[in-house]
C-alpha positions in Angstrom: -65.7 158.0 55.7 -64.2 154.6 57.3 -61.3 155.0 59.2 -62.5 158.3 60.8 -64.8 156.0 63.2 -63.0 156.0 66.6 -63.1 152.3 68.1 -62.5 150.8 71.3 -59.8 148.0 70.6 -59.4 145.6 73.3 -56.0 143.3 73.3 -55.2 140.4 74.8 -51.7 139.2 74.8 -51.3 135.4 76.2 -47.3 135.0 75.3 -43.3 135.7 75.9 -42.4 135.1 72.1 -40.9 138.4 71.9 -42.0 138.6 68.0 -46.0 138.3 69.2 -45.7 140.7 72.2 -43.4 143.3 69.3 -46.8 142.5 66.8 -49.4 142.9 69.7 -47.9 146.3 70.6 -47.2 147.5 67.3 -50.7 147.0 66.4 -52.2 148.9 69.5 -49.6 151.9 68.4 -51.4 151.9 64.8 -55.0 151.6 66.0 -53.5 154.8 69.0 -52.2 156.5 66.0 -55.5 156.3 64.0 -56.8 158.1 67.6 -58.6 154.7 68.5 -58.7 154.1 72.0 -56.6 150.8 73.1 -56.1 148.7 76.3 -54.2 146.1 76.3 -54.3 142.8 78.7 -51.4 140.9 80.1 -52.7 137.2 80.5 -50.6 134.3 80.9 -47.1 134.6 80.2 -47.9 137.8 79.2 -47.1 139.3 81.8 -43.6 138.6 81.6 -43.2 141.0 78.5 -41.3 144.0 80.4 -38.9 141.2 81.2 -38.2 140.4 77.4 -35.1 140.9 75.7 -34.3 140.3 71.9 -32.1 141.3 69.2 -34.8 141.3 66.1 -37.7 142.7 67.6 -37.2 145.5 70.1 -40.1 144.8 72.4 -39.4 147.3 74.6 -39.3 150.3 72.4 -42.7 149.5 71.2 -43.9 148.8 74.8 -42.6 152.3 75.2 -43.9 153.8 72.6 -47.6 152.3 73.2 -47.6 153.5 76.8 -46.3 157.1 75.6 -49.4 157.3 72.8 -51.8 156.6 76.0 -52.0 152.8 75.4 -54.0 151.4 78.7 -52.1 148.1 79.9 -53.4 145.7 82.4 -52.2 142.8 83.9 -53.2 139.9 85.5 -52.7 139.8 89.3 -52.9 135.9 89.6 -50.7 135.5 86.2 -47.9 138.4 88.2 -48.3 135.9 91.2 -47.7 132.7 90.0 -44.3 134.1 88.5 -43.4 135.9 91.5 -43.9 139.4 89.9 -45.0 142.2 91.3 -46.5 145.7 89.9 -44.8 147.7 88.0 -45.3 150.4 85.7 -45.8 148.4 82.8 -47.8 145.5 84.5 -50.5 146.9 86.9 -52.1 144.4 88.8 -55.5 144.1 87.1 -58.3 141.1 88.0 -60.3 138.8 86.1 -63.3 141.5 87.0 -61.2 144.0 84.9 -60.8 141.9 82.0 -64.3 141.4 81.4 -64.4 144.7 81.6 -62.3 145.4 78.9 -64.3 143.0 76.8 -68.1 144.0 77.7 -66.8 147.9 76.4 -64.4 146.9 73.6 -66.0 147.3 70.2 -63.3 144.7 68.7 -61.1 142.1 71.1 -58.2 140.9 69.5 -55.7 137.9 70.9 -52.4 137.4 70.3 -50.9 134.2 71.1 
């Protein structure tokens, strides 16, 4: 039966618009829900997601709620150092190595923004 077919989802989230970091997350919460397994890639101004604060779409909560389903987040170390951030528990440092990663074992790669 499709559906019962657990995947490997790889996301990639390249933005700060806090409603494409709320879709990217609510997405990996769906496919975590369905028992895929998701991890999730801070590139770009993505990294500056934990940072984001808006009154329509509550990026936070669903950051929260992705990370307490088991949602795997990485983070780009050179992307954290060009904007002066450091590690967190959201954003752990990750490497362009890791990334690749991510894609060579993902069985669909998704990007958003």
């Amino acid at each position: 039966m499709p559906g019962n077919n657990k995947m490997k989802i790889g996301i990639i989230l390249n933005s700060n618009e806090p409603e494409t970091i709320w879709n990217a997350f609510r997405f990996g919460v769906e496919a975590l829900n369905k028992e895929h397994v998701v991890k999730l890639f801070l590139l770009g101004k993505g990294v500056e997601c934990e940072n984001i604060q808006d009154g329509k779409f509550n990026v936070q909560r669903m950051i929260d709620t992705f990370k307490k389903r088991n949602g795997i987040i990485l983070a780009c170390g050179t992307c954290l150092k060009i904007r002066e951030k450091e590690e967190s528990k959201i954003c752990p440092v990750s490497t362009m190595g890791e990334l690749l990663q991510l894609i060579e074992e993902s069985d669909k790669v998704l990007t958003f923004g």
